[in-house]
N, CA, C, O and CB atoms as a CASP TS submission, in Angstrom:
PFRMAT TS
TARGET T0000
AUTHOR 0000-0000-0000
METHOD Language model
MODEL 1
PARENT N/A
ATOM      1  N   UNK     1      24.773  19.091  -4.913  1.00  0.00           N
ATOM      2  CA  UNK     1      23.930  18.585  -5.992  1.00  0.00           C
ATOM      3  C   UNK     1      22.746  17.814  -5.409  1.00  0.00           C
ATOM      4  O   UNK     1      22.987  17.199  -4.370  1.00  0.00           O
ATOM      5  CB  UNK     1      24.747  17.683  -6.949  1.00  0.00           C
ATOM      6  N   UNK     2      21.474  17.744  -5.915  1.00  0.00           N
ATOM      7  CA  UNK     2      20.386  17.476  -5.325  1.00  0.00           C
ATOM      8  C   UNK     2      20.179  15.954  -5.993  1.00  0.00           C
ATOM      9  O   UNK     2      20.586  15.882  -7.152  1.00  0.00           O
ATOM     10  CB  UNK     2      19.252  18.642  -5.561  1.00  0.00           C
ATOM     11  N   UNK     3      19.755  15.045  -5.579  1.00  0.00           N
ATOM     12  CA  UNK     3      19.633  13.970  -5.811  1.00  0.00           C
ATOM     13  C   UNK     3      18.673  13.816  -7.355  1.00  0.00           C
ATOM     14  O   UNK     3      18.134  14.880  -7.658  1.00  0.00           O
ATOM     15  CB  UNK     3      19.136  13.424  -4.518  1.00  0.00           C
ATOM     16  N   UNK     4      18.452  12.853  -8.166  1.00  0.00           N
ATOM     17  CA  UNK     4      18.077  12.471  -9.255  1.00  0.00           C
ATOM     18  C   UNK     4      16.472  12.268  -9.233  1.00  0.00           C
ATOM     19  O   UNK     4      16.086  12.229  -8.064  1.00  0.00           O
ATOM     20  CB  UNK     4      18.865  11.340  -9.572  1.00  0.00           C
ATOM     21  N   UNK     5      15.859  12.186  -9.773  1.00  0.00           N
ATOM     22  CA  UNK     5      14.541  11.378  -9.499  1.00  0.00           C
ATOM     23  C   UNK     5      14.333  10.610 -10.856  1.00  0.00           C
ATOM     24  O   UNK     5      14.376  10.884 -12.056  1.00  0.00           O
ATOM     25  CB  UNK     5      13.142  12.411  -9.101  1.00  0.00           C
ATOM     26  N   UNK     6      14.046   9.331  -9.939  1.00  0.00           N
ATOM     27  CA  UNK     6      13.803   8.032 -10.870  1.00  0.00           C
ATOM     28  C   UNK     6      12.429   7.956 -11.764  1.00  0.00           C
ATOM     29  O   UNK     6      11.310   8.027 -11.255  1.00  0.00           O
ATOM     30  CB  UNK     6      13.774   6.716  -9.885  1.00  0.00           C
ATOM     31  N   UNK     7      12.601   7.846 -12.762  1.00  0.00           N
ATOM     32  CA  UNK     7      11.298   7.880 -13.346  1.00  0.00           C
ATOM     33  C   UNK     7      10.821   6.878 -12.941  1.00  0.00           C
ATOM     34  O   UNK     7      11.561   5.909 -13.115  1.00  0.00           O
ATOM     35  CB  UNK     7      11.148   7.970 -14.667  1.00  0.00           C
ATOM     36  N   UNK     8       9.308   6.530 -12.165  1.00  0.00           N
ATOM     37  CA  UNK     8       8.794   5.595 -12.233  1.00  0.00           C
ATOM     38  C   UNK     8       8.314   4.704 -12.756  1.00  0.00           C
ATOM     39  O   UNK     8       8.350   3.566 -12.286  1.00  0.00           O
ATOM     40  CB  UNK     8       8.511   5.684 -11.995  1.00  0.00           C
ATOM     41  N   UNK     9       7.627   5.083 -14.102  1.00  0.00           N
ATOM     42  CA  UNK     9       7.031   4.137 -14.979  1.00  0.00           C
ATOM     43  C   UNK     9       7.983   3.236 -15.170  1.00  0.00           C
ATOM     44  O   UNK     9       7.780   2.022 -15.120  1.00  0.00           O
ATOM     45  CB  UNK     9       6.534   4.640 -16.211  1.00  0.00           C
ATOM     46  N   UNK    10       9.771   4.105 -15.547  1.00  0.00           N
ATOM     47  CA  UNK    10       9.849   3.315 -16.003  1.00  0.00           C
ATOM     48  C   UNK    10      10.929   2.157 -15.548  1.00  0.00           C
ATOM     49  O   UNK    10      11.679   1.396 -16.159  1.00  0.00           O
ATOM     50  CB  UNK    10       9.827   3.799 -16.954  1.00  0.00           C
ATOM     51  N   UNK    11      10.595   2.440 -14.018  1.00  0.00           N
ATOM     52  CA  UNK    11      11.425   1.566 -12.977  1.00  0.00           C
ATOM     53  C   UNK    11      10.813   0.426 -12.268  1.00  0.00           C
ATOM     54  O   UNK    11      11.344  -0.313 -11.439  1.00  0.00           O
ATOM     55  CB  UNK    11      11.897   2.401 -11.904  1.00  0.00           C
ATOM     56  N   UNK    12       9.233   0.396 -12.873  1.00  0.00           N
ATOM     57  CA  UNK    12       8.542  -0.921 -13.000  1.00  0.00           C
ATOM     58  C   UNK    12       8.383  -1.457 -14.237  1.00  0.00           C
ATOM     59  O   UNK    12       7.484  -2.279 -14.414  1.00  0.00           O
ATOM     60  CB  UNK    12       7.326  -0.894 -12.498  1.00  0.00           C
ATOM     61  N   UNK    13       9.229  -1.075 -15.277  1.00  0.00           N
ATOM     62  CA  UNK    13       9.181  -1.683 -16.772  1.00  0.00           C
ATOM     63  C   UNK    13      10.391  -2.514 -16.842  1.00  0.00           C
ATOM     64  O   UNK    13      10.193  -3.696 -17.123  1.00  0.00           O
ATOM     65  CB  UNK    13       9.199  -0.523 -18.035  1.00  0.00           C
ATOM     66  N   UNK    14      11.443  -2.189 -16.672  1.00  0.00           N
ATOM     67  CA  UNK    14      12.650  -2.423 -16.949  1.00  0.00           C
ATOM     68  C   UNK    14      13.424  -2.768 -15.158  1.00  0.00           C
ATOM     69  O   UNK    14      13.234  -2.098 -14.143  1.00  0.00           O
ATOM     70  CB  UNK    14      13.219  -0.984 -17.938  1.00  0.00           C
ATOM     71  N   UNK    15      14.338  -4.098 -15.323  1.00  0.00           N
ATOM     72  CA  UNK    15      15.219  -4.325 -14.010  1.00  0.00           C
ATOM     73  C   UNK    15      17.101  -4.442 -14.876  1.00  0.00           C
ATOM     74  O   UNK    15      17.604  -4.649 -15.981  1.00  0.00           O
ATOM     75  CB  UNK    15      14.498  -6.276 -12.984  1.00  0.00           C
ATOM     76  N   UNK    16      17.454  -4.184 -13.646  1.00  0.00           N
ATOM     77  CA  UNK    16      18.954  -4.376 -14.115  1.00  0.00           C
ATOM     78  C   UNK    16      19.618  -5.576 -13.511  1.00  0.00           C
ATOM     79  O   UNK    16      19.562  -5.976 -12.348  1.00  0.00           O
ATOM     80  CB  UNK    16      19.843  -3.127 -13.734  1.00  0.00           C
ATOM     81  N   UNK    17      20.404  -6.177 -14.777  1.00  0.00           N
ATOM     82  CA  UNK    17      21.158  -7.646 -14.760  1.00  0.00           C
ATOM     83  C   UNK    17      22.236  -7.185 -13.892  1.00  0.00           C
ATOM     84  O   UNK    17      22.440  -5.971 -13.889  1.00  0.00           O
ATOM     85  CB  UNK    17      21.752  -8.359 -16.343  1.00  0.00           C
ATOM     86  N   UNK    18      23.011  -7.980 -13.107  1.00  0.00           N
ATOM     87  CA  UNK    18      24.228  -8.402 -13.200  1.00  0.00           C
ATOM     88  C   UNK    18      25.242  -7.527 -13.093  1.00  0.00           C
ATOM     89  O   UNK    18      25.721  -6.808 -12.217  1.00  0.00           O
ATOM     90  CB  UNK    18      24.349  -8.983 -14.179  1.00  0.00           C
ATOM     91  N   UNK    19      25.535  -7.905 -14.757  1.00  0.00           N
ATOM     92  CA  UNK    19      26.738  -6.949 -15.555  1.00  0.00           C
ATOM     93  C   UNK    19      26.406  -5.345 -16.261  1.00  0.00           C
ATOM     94  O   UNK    19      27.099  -4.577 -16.928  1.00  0.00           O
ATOM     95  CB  UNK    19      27.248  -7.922 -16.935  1.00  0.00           C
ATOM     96  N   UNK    20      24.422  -5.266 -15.535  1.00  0.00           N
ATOM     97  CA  UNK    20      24.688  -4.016 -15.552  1.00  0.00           C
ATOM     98  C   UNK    20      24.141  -3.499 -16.453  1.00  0.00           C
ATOM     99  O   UNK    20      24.133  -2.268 -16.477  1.00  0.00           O
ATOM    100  CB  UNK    20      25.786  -3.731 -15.554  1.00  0.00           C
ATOM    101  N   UNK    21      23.372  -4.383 -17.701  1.00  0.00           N
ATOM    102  CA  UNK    21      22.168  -4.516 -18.602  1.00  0.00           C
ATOM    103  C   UNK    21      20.829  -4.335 -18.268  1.00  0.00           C
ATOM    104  O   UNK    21      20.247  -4.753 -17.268  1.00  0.00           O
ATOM    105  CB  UNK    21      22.139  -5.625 -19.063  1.00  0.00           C
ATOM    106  N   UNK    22      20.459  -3.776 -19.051  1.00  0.00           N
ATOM    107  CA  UNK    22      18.652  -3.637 -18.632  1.00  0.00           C
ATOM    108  C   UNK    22      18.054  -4.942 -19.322  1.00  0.00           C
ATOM    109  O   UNK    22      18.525  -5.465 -20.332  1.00  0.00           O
ATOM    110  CB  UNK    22      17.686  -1.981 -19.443  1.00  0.00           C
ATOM    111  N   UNK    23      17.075  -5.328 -18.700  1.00  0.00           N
ATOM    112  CA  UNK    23      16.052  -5.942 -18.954  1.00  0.00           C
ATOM    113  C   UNK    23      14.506  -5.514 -18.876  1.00  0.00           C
ATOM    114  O   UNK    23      14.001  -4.816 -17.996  1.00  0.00           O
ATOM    115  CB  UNK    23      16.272  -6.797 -18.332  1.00  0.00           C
ATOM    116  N   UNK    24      13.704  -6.225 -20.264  1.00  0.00           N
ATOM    117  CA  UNK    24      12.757  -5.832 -20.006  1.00  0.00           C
ATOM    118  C   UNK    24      11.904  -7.141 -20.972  1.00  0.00           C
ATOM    119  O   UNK    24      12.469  -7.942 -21.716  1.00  0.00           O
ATOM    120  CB  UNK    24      12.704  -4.239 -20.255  1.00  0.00           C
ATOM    121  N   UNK    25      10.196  -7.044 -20.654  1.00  0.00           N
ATOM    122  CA  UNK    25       9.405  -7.824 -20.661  1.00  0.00           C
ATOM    123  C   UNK    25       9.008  -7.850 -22.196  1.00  0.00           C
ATOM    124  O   UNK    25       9.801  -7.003 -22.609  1.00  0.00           O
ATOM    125  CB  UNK    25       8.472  -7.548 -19.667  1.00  0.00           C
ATOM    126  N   UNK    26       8.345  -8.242 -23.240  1.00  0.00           N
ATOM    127  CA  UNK    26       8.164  -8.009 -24.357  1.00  0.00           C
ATOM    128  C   UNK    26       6.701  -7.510 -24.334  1.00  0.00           C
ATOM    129  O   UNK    26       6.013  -7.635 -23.322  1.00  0.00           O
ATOM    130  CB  UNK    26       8.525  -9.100 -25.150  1.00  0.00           C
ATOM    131  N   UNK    27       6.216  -6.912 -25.528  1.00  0.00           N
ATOM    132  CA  UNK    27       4.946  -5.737 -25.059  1.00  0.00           C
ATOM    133  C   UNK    27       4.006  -7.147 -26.431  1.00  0.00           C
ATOM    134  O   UNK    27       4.543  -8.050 -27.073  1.00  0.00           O
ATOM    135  CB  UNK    27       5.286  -3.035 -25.739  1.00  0.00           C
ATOM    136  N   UNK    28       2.521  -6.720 -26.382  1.00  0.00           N
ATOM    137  CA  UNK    28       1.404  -7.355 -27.231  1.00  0.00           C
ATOM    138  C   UNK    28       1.213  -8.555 -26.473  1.00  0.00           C
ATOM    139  O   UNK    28       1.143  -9.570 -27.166  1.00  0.00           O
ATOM    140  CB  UNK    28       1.747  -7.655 -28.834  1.00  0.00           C
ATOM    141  N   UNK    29       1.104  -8.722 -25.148  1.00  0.00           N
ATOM    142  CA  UNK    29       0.598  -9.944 -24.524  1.00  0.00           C
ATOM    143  C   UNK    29      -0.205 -10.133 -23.640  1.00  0.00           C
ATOM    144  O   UNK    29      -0.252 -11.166 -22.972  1.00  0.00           O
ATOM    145  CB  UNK    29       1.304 -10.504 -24.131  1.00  0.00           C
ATOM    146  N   UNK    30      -1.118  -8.941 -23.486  1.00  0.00           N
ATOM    147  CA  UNK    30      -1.974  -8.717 -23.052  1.00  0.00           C
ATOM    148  C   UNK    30      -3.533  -8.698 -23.045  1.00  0.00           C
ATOM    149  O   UNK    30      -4.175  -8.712 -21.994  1.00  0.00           O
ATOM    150  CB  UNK    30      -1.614  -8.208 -23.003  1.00  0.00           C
ATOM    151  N   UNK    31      -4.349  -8.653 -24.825  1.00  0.00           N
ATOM    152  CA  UNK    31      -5.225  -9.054 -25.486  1.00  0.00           C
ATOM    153  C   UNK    31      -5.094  -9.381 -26.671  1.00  0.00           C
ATOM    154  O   UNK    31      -4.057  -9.072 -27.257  1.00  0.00           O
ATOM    155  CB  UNK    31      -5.944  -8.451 -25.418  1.00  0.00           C
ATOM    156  N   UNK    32      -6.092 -10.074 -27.310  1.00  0.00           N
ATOM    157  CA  UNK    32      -6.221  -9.459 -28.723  1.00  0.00           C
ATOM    158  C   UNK    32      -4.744 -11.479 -28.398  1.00  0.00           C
ATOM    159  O   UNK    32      -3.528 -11.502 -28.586  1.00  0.00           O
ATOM    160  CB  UNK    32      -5.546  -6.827 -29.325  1.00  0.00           C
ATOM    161  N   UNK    33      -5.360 -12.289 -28.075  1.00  0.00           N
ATOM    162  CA  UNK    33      -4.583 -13.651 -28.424  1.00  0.00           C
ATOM    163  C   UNK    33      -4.607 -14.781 -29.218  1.00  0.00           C
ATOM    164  O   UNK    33      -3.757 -15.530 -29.699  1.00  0.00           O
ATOM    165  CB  UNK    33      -4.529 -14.179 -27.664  1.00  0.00           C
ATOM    166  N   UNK    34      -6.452 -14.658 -29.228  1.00  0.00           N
ATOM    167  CA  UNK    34      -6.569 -16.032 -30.119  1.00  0.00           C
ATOM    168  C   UNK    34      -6.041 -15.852 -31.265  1.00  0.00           C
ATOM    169  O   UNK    34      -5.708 -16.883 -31.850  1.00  0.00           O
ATOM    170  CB  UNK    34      -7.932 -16.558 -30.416  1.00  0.00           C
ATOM    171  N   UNK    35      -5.759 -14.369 -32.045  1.00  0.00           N
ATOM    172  CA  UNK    35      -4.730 -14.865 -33.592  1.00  0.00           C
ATOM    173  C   UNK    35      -3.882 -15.139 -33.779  1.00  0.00           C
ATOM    174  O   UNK    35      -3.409 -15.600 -34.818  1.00  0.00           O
ATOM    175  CB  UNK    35      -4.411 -14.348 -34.451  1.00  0.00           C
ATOM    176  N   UNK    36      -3.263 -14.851 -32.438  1.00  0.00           N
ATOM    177  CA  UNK    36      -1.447 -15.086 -32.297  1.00  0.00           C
ATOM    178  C   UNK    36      -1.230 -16.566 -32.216  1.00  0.00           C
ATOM    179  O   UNK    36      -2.020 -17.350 -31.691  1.00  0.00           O
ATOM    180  CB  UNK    36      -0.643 -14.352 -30.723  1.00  0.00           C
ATOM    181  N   UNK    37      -0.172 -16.859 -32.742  1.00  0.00           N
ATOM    182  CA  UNK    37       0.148 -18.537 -32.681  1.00  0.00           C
ATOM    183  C   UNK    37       0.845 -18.784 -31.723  1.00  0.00           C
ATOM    184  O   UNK    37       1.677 -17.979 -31.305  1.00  0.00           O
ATOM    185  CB  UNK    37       0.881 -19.203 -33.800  1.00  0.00           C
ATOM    186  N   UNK    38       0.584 -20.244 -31.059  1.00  0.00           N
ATOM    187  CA  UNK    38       1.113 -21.002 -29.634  1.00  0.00           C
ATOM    188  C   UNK    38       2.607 -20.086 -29.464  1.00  0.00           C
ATOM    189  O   UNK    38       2.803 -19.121 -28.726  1.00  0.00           O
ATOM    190  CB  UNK    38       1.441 -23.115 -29.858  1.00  0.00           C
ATOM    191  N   UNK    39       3.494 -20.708 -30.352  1.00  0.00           N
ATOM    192  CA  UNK    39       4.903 -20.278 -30.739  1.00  0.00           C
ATOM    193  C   UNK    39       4.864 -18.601 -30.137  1.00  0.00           C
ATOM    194  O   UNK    39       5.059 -18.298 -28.960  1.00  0.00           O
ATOM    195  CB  UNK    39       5.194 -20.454 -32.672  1.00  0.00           C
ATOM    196  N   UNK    40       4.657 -17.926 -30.914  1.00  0.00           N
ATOM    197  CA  UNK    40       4.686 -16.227 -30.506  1.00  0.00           C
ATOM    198  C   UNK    40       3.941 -15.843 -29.355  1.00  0.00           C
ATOM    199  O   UNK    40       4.230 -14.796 -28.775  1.00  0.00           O
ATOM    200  CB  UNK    40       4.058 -15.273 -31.640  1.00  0.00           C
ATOM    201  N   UNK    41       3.039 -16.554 -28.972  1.00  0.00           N
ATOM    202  CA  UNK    41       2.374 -16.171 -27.325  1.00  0.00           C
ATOM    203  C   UNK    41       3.681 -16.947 -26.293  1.00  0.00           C
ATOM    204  O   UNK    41       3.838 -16.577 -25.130  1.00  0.00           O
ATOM    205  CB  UNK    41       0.314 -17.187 -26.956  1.00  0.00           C
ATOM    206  N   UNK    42       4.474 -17.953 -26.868  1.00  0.00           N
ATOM    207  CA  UNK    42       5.525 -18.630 -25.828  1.00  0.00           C
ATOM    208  C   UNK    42       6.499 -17.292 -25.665  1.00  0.00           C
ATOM    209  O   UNK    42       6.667 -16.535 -24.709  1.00  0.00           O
ATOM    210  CB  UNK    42       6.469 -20.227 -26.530  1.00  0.00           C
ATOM    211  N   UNK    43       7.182 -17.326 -27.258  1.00  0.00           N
ATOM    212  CA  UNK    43       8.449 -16.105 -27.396  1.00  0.00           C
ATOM    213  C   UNK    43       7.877 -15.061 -26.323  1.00  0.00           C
ATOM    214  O   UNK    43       8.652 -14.761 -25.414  1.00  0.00           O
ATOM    215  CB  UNK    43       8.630 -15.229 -29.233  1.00  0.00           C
ATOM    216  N   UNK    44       6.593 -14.469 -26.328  1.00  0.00           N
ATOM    217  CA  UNK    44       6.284 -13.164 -25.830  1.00  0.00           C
ATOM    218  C   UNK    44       6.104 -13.207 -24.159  1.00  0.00           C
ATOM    219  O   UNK    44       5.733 -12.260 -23.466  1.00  0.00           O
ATOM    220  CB  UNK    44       4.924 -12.649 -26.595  1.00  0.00           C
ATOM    221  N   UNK    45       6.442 -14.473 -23.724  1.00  0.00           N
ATOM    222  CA  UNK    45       6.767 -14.790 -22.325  1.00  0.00           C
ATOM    223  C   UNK    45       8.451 -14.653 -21.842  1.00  0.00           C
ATOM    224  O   UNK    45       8.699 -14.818 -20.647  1.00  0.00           O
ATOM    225  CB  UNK    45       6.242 -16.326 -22.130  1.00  0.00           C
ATOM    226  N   UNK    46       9.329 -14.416 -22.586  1.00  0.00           N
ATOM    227  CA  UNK    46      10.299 -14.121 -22.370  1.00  0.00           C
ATOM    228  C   UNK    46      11.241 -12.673 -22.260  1.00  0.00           C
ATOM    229  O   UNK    46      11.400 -11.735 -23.041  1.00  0.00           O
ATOM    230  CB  UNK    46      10.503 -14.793 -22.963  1.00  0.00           C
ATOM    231  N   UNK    47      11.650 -12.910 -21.215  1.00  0.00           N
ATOM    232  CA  UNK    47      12.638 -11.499 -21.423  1.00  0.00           C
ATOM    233  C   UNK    47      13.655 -10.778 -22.147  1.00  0.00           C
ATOM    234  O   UNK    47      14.448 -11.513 -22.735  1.00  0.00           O
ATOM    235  CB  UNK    47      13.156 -11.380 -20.728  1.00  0.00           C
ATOM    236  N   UNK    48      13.865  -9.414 -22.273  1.00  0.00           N
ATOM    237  CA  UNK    48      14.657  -8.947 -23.748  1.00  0.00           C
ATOM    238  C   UNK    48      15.932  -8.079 -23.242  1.00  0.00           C
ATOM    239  O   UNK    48      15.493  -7.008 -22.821  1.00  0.00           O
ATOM    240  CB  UNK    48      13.533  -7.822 -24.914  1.00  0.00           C
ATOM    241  N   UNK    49      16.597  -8.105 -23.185  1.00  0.00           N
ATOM    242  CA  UNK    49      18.053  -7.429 -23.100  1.00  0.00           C
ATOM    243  C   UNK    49      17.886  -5.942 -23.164  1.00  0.00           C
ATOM    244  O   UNK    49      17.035  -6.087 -22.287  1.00  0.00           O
ATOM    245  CB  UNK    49      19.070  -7.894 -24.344  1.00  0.00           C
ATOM    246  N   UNK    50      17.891  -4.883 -23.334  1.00  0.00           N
ATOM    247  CA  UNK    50      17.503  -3.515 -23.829  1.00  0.00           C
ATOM    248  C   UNK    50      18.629  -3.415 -24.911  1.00  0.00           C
ATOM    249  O   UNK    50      19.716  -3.753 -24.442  1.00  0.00           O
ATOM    250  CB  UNK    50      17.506  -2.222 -22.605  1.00  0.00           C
ATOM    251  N   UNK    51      18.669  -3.096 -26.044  1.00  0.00           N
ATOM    252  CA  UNK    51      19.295  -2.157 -26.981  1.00  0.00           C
ATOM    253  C   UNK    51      20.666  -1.638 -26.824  1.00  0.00           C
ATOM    254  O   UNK    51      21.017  -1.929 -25.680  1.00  0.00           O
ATOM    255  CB  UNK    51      18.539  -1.098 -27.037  1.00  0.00           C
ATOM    256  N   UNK    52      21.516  -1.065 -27.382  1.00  0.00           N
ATOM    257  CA  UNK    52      22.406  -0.490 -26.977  1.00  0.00           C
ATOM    258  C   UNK    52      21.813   1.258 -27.313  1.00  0.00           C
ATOM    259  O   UNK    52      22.012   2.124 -26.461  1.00  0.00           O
ATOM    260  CB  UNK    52      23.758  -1.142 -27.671  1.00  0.00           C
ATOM    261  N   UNK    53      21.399   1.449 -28.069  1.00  0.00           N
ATOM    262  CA  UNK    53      20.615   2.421 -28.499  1.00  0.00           C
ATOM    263  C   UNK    53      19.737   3.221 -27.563  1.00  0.00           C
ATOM    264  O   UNK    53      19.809   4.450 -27.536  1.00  0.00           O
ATOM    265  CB  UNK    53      19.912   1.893 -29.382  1.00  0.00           C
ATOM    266  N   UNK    54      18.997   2.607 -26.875  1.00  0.00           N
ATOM    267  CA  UNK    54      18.281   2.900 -25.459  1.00  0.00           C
ATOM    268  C   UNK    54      18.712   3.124 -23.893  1.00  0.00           C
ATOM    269  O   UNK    54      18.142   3.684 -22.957  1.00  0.00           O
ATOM    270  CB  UNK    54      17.559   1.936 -25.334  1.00  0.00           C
ATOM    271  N   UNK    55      20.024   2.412 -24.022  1.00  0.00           N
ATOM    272  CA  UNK    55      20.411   2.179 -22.942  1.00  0.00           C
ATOM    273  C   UNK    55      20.787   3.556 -21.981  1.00  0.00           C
ATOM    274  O   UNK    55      20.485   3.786 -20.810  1.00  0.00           O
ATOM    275  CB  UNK    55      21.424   1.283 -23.209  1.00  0.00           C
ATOM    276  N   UNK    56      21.647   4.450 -23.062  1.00  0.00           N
ATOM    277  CA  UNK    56      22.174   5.467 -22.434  1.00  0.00           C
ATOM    278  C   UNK    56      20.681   6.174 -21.475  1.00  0.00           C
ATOM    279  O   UNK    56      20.747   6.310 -20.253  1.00  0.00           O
ATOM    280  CB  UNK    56      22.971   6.503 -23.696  1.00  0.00           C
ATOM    281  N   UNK    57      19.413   6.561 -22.284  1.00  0.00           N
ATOM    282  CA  UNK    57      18.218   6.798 -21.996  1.00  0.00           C
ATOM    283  C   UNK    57      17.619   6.601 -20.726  1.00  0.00           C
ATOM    284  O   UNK    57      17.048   7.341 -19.925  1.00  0.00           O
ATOM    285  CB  UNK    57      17.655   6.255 -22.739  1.00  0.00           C
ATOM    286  N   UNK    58      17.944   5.254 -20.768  1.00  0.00           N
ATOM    287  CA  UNK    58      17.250   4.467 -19.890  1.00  0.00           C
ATOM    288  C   UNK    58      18.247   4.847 -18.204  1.00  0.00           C
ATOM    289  O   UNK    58      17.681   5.100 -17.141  1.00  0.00           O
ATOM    290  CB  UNK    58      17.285   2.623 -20.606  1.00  0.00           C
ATOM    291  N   UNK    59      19.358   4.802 -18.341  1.00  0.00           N
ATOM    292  CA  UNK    59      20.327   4.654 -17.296  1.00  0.00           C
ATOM    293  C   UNK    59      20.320   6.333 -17.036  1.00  0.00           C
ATOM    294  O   UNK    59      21.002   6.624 -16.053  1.00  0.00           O
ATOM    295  CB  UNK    59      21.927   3.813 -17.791  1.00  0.00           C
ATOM    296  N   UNK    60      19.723   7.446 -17.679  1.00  0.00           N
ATOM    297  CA  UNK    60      19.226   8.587 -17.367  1.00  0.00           C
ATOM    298  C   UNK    60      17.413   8.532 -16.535  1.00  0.00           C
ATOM    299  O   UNK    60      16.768   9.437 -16.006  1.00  0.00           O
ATOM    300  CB  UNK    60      19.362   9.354 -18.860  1.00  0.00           C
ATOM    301  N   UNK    61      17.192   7.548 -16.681  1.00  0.00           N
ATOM    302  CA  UNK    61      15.651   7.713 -16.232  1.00  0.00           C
ATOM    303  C   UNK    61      15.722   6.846 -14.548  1.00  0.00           C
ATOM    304  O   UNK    61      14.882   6.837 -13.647  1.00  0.00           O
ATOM    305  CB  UNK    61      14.348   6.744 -17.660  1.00  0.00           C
ATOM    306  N   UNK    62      17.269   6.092 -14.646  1.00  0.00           N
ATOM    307  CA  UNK    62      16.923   5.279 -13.690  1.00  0.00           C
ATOM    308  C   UNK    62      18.629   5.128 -12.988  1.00  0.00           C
ATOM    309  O   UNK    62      19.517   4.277 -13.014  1.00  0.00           O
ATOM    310  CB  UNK    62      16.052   3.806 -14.365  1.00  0.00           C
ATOM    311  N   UNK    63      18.444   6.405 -12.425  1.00  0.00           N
ATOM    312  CA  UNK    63      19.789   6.486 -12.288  1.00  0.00           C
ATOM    313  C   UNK    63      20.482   5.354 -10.858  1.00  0.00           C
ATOM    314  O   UNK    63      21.643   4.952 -10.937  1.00  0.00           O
ATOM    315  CB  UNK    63      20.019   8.211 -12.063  1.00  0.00           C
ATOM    316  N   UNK    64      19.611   4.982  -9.685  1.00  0.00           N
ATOM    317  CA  UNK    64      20.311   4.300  -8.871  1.00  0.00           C
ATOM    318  C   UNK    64      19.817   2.879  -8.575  1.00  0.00           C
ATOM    319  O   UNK    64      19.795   2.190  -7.555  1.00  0.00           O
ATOM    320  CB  UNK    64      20.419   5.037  -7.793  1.00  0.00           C
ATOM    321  N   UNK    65      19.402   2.682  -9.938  1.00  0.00           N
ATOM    322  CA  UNK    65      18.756   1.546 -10.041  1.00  0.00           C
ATOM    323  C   UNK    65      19.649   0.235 -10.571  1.00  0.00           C
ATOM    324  O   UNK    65      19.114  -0.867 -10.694  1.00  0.00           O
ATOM    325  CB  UNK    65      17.633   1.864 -10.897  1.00  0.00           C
TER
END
């Protein structure tokens, strides 16, 4: 069997925890700020767990990661 290939994009989007969870960055924080309030530019500095929904997906795109 020939080895996997990792999708790249999306193996600089997403890192894996621990126990084996994806993580990933929250998206809209890039322009477009002065309407956003203090509060939601803070939240959008934090990191997000991935889904259970996504996960299977994801652990197909990024297999030895």
């Amino acid at each position: 069997m020939p080895k996997i290939k990792t999708n790249r994009g999306a193996a600089k989007r997403f890192k894996r925890t621990g126990t084996g969870k994806f993580v990933c960055f929250k998206s809209n924080k890039s322009h477009i700020l002065t309407k956003k309030t203090r509060k939601r530019k803070r939240r959008l500095r934090q990191s997000v767990v991935v889904d259970a929904v996504n996960f299977r997906s994801l652990e197909r795109m990024l297999p030895y990661l």
